[in-house]
Backbone as numpy.savetxt, mean C-alpha at the origin, in Angstrom:
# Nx Ny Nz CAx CAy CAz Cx Cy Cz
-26.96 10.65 47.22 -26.72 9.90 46.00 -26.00 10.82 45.02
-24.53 10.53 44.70 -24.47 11.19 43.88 -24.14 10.61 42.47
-24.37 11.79 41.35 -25.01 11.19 39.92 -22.88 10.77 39.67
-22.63 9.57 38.57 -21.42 9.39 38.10 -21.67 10.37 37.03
-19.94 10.96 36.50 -20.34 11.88 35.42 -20.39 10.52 34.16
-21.11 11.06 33.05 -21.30 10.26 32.18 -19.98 9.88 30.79
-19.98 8.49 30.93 -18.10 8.31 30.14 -18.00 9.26 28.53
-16.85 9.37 28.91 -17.07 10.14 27.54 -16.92 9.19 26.12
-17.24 9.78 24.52 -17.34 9.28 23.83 -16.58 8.42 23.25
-16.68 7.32 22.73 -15.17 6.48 22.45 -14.69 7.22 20.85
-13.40 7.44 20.72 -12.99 7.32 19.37 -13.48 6.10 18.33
-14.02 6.41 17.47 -14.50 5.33 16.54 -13.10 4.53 15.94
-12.20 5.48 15.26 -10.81 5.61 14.75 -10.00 4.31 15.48
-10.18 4.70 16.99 -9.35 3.79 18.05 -9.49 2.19 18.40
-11.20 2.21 17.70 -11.52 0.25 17.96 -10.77 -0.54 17.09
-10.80 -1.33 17.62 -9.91 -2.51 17.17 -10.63 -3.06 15.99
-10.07 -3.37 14.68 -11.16 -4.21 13.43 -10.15 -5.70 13.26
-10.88 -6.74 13.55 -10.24 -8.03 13.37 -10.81 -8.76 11.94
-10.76 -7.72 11.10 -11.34 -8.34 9.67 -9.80 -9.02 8.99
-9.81 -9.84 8.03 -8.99 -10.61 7.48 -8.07 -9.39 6.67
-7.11 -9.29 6.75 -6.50 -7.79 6.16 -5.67 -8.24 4.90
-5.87 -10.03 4.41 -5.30 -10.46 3.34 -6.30 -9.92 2.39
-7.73 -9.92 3.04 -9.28 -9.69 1.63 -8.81 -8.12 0.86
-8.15 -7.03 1.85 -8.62 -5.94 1.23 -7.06 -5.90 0.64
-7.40 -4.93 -0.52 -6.50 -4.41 -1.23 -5.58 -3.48 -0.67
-4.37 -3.50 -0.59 -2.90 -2.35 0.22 -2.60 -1.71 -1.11
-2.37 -0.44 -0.81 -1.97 0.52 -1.36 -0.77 0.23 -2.67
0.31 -0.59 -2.08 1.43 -1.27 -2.82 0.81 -2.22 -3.73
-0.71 -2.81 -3.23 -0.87 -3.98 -4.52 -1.01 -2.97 -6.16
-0.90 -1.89 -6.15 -1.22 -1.49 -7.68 0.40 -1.27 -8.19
-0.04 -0.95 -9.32 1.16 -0.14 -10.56 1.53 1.33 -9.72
0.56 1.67 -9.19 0.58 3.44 -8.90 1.93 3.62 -7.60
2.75 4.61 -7.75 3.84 4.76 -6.92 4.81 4.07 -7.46
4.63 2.92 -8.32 5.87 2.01 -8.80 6.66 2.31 -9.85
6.84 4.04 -10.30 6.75 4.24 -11.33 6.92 3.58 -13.01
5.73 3.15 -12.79 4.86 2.75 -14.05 4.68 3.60 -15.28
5.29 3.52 -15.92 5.14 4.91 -17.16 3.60 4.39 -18.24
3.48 2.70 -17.82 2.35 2.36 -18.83 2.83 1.92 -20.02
1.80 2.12 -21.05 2.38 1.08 -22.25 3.42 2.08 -22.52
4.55 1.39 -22.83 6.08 1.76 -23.06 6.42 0.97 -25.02
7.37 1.72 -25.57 7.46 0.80 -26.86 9.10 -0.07 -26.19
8.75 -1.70 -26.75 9.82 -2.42 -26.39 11.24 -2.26 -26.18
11.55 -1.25 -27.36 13.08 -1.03 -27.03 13.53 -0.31 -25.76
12.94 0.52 -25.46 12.96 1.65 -24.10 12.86 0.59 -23.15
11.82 -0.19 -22.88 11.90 -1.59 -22.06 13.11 -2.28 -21.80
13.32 -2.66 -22.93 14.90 -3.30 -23.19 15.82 -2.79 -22.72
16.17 -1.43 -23.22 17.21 -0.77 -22.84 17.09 0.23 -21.29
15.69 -0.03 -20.95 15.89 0.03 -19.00 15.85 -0.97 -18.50
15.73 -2.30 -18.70 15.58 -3.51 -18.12 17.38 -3.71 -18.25
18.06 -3.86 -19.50 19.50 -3.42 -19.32 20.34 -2.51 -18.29
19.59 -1.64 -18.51 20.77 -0.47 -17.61 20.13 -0.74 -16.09
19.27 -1.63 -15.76 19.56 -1.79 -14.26 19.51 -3.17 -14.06
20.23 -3.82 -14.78 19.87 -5.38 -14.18 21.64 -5.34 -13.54
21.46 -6.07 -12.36 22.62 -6.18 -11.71 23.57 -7.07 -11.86
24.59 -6.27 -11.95 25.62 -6.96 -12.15 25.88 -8.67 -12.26
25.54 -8.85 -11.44 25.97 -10.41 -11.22 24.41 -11.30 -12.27
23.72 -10.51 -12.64 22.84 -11.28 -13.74 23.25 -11.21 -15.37
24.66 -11.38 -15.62 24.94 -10.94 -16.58 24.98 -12.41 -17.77
């Protein structure tokens, strides 16, 4: 009789998760990375919302 060796451990990392991936929050849903400077005073707003609106929105 001989013994099978015993399987080795599964990666936890590697299972599959079939949870709804609309519930959790992605990295992109925030302000952060988007550079967001935060409360801004209006004119600076204005005058970057100007200098990149494209061309053809004129």
């Amino acid at each position: 009789m001989s013994s099978a060796p015993a399987p080795e451990p599964r990666d936890p990392k590697a299972a599959l998760v079939f949870d709804d991936p609309l519930s959790q929050q992605s990295s992109d849903d925030t302000d952060r990375g988007w550079d967001e400077a935060g409360e801004g005073d209006g004119a600076a707003d204005l005058k970057r919302f100007l200098d990149e609106k494209p061309p053809h929105h004129l």
